[in-house]
N, C-alpha and C positions, 0 to 999 in steps of 0.2 A: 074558156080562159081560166086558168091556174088563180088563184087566189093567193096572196101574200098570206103567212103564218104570222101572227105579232111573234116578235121574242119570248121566251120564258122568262119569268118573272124572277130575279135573284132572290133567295133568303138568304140570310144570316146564318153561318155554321154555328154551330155553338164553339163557342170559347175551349181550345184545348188546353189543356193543363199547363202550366210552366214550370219546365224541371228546371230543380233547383240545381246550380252551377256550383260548385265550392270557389273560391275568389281565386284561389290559386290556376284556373283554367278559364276563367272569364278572359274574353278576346281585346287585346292592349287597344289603347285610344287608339282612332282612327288615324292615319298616319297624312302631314301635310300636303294637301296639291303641288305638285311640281307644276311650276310653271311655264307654259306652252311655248318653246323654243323652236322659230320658225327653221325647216330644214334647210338644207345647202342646195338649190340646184343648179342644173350643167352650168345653166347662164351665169350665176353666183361665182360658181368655180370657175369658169372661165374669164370674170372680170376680174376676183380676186388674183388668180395669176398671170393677167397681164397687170394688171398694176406693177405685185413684187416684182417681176421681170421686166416691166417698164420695155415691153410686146403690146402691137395692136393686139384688140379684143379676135382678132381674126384670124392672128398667129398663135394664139392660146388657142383657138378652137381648134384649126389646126393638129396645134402638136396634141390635142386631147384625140382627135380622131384618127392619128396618125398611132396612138398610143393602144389604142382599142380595138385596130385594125392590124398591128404586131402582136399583139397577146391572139386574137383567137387565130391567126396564120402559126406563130407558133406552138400553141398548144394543139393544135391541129396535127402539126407534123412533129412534132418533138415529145407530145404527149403533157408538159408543162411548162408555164410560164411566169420566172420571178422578178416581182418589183420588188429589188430591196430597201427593207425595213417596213415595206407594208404586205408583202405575203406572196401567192403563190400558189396560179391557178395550174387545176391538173387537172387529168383528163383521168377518169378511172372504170374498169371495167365491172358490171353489175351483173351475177350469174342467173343462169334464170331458176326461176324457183315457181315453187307451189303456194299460191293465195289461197284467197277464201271471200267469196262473195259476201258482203257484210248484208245484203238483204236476204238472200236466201240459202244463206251458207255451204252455196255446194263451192267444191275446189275446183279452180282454176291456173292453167298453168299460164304465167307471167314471163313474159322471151327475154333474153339476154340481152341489156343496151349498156351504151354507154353515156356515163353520166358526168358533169363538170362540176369538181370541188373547188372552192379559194380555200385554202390554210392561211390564217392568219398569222405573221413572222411575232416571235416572241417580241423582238424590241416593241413592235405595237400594241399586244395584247396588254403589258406593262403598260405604258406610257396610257391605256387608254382604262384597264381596269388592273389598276397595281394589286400583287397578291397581300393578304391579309397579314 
């Protein structure tokens, strides 16, 4: 039977030097916690609009599934699909190309698929990060 090894015992490195910073490149105060805002979910969404529409919780799920279930039938056949003023799912073709193994760097050829973008519609991209 195998015997347990104890750990190695840590030392202490020695103290490496501290370079001097000029204050003009020293790193600005730590910047404040944002505070932890719980996310939205389906269920969330779906009471908040049945409330505004003053719709059972059942017809808001509904139309959300009803909404989910037209975007990928249309982008499917039409290739994209837009909710306006919030964007604008497409359907885009990816060629194939030459990788590279990141463990053992031989090259690898990667097949042509296709892939699904949302573009975000400007009036949201504003409303949600106005430009500078």
């Amino acid at each position: 039977m195998a015997t347990k090894k104890a750990p190695a015992k840590k030392t202490a490195a020695p103290a490496a030097k501290k370079a001097v910073v000029p204050a003009a490149k020293k790193a600005a105060p730590a910047a404040k916690k944002a505070i932890a805002v719980k996310k939205m979910t389906k269920a969330d969404l779906v009471r908040l609009v049945a409330e505004k529409m003053e719709v059972t919780a059942k017809q808001s799920a509904a139309f959300f599934d009803l909404l989910t279930e037209t975007a990928i039938q249309e982008t499917k056949k039409a290739g994209e699909f837009t909710i306006p003023g919030l964007g604008k799912l497409v359907k885009a073709q990816r060629a194939a190309r030459i990788g590279r193994n990141p463990q053992t760097g031989e090259e690898i050829q990667i097949k042509a698929k296709t892939a699904i973008k949302f573009r975000v519609a400007k009036a949201a991209k504003d409303a949600i990060a106005p430009a500078k």
